[in-house]
C-alpha positions in Angstrom: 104.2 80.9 139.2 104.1 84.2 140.7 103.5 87.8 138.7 107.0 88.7 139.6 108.2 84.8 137.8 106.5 86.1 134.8 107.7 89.5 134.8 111.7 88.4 135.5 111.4 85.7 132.8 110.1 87.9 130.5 113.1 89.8 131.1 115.7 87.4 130.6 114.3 86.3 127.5 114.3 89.7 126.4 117.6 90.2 127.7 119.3 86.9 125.5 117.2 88.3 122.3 119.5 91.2 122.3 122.4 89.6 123.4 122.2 86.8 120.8 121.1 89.2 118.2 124.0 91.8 119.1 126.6 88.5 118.8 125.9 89.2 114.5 128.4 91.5 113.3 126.3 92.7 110.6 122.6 92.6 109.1 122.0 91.8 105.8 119.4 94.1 103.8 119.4 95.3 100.4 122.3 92.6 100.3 120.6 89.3 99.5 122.6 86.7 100.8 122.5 83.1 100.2 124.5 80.5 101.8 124.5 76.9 100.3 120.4 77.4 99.1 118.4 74.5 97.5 116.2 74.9 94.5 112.5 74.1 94.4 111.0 72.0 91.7 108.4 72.8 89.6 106.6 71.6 86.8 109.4 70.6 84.9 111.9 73.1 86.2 113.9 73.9 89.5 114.1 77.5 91.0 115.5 79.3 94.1 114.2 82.8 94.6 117.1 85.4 94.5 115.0 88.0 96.4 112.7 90.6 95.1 112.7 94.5 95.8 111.3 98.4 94.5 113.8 99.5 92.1 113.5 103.0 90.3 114.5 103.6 86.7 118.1 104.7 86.8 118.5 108.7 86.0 120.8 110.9 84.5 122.5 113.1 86.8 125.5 115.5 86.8 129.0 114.3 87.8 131.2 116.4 90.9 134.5 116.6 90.1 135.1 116.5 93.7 133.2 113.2 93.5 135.6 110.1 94.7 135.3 107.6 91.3 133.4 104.9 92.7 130.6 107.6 93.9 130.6 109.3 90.2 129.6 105.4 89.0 127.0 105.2 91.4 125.2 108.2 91.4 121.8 108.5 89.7 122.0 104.2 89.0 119.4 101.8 89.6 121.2 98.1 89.6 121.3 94.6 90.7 124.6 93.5 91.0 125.9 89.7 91.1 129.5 89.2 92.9 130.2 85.7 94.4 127.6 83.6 93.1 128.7 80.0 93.2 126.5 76.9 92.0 127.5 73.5 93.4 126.5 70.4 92.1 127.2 66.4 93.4 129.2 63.8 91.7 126.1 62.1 91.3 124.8 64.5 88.8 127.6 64.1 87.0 127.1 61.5 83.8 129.9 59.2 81.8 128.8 61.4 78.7 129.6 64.0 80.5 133.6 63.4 80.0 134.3 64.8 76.3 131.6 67.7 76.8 132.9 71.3 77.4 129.5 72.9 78.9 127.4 69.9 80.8 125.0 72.2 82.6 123.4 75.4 82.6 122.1 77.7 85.4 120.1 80.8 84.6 119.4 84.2 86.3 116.5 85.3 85.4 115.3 89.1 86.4 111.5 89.6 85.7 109.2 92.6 86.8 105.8 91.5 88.0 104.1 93.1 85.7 105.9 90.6 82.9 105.9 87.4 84.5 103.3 86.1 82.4 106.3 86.1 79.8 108.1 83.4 81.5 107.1 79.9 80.9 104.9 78.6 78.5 101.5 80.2 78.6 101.5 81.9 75.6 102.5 79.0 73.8 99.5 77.0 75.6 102.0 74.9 77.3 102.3 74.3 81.2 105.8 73.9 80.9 108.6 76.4 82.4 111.3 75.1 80.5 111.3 74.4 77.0 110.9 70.9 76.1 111.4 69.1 72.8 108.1 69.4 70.4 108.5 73.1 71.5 112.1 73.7 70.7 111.2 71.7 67.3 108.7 74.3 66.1 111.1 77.0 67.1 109.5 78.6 70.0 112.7 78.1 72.5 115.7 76.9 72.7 116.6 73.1 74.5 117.1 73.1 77.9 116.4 76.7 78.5 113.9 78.6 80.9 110.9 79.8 78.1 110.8 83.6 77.8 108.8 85.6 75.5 110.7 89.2 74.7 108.7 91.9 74.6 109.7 94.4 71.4 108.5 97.8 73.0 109.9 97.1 76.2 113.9 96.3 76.2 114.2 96.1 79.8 111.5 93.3 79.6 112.8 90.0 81.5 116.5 89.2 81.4 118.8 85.9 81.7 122.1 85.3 82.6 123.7 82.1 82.0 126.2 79.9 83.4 127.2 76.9 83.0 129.3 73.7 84.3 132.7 73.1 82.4 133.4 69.1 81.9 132.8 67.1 85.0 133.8 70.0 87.5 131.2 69.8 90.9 131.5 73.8 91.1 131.0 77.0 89.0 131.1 80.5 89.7 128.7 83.1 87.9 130.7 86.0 86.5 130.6 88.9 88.2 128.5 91.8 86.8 126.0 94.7 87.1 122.7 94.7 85.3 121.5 98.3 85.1 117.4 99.2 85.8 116.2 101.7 83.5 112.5 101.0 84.4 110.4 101.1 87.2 108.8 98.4 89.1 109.1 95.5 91.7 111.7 93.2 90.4 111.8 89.1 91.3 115.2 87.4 91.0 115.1 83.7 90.2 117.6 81.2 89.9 116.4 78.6 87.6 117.7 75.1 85.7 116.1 72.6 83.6 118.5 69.2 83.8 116.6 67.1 86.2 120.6 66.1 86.9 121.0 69.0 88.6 118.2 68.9 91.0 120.7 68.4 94.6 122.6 71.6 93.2 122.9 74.9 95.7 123.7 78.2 95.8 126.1 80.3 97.5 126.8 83.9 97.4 125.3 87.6 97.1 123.4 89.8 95.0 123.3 93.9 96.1 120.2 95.8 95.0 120.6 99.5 94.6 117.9 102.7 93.9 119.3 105.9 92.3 119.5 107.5 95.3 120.9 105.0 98.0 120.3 101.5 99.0 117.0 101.6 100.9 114.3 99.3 99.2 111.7 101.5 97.0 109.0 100.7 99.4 111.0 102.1 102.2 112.7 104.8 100.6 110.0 107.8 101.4 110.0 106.3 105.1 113.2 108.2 105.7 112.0 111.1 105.0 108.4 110.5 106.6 110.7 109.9 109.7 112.5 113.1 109.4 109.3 115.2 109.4 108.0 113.1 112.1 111.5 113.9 114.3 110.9 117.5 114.0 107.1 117.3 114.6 107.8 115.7 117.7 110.6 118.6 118.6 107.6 120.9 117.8 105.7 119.4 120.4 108.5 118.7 122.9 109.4 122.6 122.7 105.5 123.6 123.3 104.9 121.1 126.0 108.2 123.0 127.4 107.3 126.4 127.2 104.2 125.3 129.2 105.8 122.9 131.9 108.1 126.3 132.3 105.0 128.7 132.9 103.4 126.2 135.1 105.3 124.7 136.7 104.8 125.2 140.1 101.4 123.6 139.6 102.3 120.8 137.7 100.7 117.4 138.2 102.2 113.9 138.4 100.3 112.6 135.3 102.2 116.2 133.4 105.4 113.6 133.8 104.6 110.8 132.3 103.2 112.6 129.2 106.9 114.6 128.7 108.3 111.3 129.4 106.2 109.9 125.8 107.4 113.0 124.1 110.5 112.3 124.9 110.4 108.9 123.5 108.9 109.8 120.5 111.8 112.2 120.0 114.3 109.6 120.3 112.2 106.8 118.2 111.5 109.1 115.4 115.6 110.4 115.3 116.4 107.4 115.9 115.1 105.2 112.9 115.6 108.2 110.4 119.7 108.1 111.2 119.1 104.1 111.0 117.0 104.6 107.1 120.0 107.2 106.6 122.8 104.6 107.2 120.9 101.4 106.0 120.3 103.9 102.4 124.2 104.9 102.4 126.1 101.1 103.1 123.4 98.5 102.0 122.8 96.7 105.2 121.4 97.8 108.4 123.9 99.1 111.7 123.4 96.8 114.6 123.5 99.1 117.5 121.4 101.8 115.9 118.5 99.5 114.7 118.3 97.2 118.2 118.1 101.1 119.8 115.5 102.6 117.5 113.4 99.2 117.8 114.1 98.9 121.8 113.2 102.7 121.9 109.7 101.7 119.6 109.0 99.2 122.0 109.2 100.8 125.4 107.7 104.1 123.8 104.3 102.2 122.5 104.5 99.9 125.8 104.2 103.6 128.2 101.8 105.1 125.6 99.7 102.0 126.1 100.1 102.5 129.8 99.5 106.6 130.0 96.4 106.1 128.6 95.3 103.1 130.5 96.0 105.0 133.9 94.3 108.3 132.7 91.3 105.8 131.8 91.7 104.8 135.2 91.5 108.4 136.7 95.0 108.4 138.4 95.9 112.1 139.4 92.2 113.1 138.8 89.8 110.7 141.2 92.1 109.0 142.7 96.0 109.8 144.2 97.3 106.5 143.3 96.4 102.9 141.4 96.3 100.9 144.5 96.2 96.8 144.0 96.0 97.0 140.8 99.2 98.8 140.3 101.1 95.4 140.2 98.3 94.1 137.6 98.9 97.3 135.3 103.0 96.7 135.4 102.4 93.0 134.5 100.4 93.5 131.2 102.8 96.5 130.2 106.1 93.9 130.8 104.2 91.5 128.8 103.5 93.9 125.6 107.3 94.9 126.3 108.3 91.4 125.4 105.9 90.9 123.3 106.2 94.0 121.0 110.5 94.0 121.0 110.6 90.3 119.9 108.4 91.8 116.7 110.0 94.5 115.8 113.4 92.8 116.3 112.3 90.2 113.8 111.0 92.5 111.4 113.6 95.1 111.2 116.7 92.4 111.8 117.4 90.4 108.7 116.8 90.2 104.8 114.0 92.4 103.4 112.2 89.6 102.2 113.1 86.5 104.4 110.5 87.1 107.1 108.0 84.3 106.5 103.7 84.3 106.8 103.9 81.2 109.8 106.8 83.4 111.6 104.9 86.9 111.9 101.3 85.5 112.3 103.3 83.9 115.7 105.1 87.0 116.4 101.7 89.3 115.8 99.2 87.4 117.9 100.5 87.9 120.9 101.0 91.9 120.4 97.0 92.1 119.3 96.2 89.9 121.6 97.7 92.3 124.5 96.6 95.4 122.6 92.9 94.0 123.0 93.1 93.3 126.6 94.6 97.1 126.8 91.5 98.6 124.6 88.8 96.3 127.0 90.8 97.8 130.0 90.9 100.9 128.8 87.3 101.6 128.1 86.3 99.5 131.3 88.0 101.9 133.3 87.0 104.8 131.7 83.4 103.3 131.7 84.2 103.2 136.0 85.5 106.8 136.3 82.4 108.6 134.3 80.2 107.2 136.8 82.1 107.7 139.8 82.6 111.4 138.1 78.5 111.6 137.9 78.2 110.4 141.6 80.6 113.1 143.1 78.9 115.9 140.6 82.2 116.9 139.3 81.5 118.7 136.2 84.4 120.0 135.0 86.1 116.5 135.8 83.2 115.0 134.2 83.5 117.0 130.7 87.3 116.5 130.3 86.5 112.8 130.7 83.8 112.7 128.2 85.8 114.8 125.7 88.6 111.8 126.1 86.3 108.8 125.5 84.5 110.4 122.4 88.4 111.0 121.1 89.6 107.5 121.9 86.3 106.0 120.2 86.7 108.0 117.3 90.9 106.2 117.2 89.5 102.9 117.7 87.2 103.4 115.1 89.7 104.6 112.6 91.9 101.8 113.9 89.4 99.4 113.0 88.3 100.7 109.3 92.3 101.3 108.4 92.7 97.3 109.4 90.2 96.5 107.6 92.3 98.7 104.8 95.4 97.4 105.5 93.8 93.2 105.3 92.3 94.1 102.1 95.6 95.9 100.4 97.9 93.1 101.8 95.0 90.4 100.2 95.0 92.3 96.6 98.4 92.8 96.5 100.2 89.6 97.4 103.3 90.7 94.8 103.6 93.7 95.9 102.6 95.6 92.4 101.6 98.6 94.5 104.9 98.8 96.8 104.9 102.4 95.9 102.2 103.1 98.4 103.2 100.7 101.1 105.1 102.8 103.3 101.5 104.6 104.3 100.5 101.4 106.5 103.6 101.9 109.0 103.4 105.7 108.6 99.9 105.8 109.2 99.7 103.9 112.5 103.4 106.6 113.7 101.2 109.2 112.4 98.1 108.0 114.6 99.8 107.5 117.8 101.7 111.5 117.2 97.7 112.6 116.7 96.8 110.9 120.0 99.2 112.2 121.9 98.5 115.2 120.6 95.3 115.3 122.2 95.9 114.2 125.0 98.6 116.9 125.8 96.0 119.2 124.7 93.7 118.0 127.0 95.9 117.8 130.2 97.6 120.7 129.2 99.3 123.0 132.4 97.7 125.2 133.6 97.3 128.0 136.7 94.3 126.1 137.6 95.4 122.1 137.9 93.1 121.5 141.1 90.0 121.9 138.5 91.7 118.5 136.9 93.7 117.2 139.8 92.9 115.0 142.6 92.7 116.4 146.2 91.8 114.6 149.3 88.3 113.6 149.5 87.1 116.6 152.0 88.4 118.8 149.4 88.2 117.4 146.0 84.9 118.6 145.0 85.1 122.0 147.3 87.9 123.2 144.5 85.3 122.7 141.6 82.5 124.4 143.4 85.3 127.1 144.2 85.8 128.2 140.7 82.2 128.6 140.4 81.1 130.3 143.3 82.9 133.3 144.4 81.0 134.2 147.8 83.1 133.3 150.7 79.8 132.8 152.4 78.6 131.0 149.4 81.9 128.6 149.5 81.4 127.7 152.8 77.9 126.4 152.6 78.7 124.5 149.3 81.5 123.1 150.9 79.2 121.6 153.8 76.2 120.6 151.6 79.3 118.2 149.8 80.8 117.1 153.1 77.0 116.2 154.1 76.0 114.3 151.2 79.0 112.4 151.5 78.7 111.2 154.7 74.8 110.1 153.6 76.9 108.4 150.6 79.4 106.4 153.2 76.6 105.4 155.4 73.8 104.3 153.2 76.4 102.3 150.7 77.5 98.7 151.8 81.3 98.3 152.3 81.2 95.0 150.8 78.5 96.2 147.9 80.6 97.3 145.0 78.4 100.1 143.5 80.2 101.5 140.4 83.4 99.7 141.2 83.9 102.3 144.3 84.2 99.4 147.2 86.9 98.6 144.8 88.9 101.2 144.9 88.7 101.6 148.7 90.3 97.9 148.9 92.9 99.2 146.5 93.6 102.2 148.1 93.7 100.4 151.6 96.2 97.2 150.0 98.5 100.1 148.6 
């Protein structure tokens, strides 16, 4: 299989990702949807987790009178909301005894904040049991048949239950519609729990909407829309400087001065792009399709080129040499590869229920992306590694200290890369609940943040100017005579710099094997000579 099998397949998979994903009319996301569900069994009960989400304490707020109804009832309240649940049961489950009974089977919601679920089951009776079984409900602790929950006096909004049950021998009942209001802080589990062992083949059909006080955005996502907002304008900051320079300049503009507007660029999109997406997700409940496949398609491509400017500035394109030669084919391969890669992650992450993205199904999703991000990092530095030395050899200072001042920056980000992974493992691993999902939204911030500060250097860095020969690359009987040029000023002077440079280059091509790669510079001449 050929580099240009791999590269079209990747496409077409690509390609029927978005097309199968756009066939969905709708994403579900602070809408929990569940459609004909099994419970779990354990210890002597049966569950099905309803979902489980950041919800604010509800707050008092003043009413518009322009306000439409519906938006006066909303505003300011913290809820979860039950509308079409349905339980289903076999006949099978149903008994004889059944027949002259008017309730034959319960089914209870129960709502629990982390913090409390040590009050659900048996624990602090010294019992293993979930549900209450006989010798308890004899000494009073519970009631027959029901999930065991301790109440908690000073705290009202301590776990809840909402119960429904089976009339007479009927194989389906519906959950009454109704709103149960948050008035405290925390992360909130939903569970959907039994204790008949007769029910144990029933499912679960329907919905349950989770709202915050001020829209419909999970807690742990909520202050990502406005991190994104900041981060939009940020990136306008930095588009209009970059500009205002390109316009001074721009007569001596570079190539490599393109691809770095065309990352700013992207970033401008991305970062609009997913705070309209936070914006509409907050104000409906559930995510817009075109929107989100754009801002995660624009994510994609934008770290995919980011990943690739700073690969071919490793690599010294524009500065030591005019193009990448061979390798140029190897360079697009690895960046269609993280493209695929990196868009079937986020579209799996960002598409679908807040809470349905399972450990096995992002462990296969992430290795590949770290995997490719390695090989970039090795690349990168082994390039860079090539170009200092080839920078030493040609006694191009000014060259020289621009590259050094880029590898000590991108050492010091792979080194706060490293220590905030090692963060990230350690807050994931002590949190495994989600207690803390107040501070979650730093880990994706951080790493937008990062790559804004990198590129932020590197404009800085590369920045026009009147003088882009000192940086640029010029053909190899003048590429060094510019540098000594800004540092002699003697015609006289210029000229006989310019032939002690010619001279010790021709002593360079003649005492250096063609086929001995010193420094990687045969390389290059077979690259150049194959492009």
């Amino acid at each position: 299989m050929t580099m240009g099998d791999l590269g079209s397949n990747g496409y077409l998979v690509t390609i029927s990702v978005i097309l199968y994903l756009t066939s969905i009319t709708h994403v579900i996301a602070s809408i929990h949807d569940y459609q004909n569900e099994t419970f779990i069994h354990r210890a002597n009960s049966f569950f099905f987790h309803g979902g489980s989400e950041g919800l604010y304490a509800s707050r008092v707020t003043s009413f518009n009178d322009t306000q439409p109804s519906e938006e006066k009832s909303l505003n300011g309240k913290s809820f979860i909301r039950f509308e079409s649940i349905t339980f289903r049961r076999t006949k099978e489950s149903i008994e004889k005894k059944y027949e002259m009974q008017q309730k034959t089977g319960l089914v209870e919601a129960i709502i629990v904040k982390v913090r409390d679920r040590k009050n659900i089951g048996g624990t602090y009776l010294n019992s293993d049991a979930i549900c209450c079984t006989p010798e308890l409900a004899k000494e009073g602790s519970c009631k027959l048949g029901e999930v065991i929950i301790r109440q908690n006096q000073d705290d009202p909004d301590g776990p809840k239950r909402l119960q429904t049950f089976f009339e007479g021998q009927n194989e389906e009942t519906k959950m009454v519609i109704q709103t149960v209001e948050i008035n405290s802080t925390g992360m909130y589990y939903l569970y959907f729990m039994f204790c008949d062992p007769q029910l144990k083949d029933t499912i679960i059909s329907g919905r349950t909407v989770w709202r915050n006080p001020d829209g419909y955005l999970p807690g742990k996502m909520t202050p990502l829309m406005t991190f994104y907002g900041l981060m939009s304008l940020a990136y306008l900051l930095l588009g209009l400087v970059w500009f205002l320079w390109f316009v001074q300049y721009w007569k001596d503009v570079i190539q490599l001065h393109y691809h770095i507007t065309a990352v700013i660029g992207l970033g401008m999109c991305e970062m609009a792009l997913w705070y309209f997406e936070y914006a509409n997700f907050n104000s409906t409940g559930s995510r817009p399709m075109v929107i989100t496949l754009w801002a995660v398609t624009f994510t994609a491509v934008k770290k995919t080129v980011s990943r690739l400017l700073l690969l071919v500035v490793s690599m010294g394109y524009g500065v030591v040499r005019p193009t990448l030669g061979g390798i140029t084919s190897r360079v697009l391969l690895l960046g269609a590869g993280y493209f695929v890669a990196s868009e079937a992650l986020e579209l799996v992450e960002h598409l679908g229920n807040i809470n349905d993205f399972s450990g096995k199904t992002r462990l296969f999703l992430v290795l590949p992306v770290a995997l490719l991000d390695a090989s970039f990092i090795l690349w990168i530095f082994s390039s860079l590694s090539k170009t200092l030395e080839k920078l030493q050899i040609r006694k191009s200072l000014a060259k020289l200290e621009l590259y050094r001042k880029f590898t000590n920056s991108l050492a010091v980000t792979v080194l706060l890369s490293v220590i905030w992974i090692g963060y990230e493992l350690y807050f994931n691993a002590s949190d495994p609940l989600s207690e803390l999902w107040q501070r979650a939204w730093i880990i994706p911030a951080f790493w937008t943040l990062f790559a804004y500060v990198l590129l932020l250097v590197i404009c800085i860095l590369w920045a026009p100017s009147q003088n882009p020969t000192r940086y640029a690359y010029s053909e190899e009987t003048g590429d060094d005579f510019d540098e000594e040029a800004i540092k002699l000023t003697g015609s006289g002077i210029k000229v006989s710099g310019d032939m002690t440079i010619m001279l010790e280059r021709k002593e360079r091509k003649t005492s250096i094997p063609t086929d001995h790669h010193v420094f990687g510079l045969g390389e290059d001449r077979e690259e150049d000579k194959r492009e």
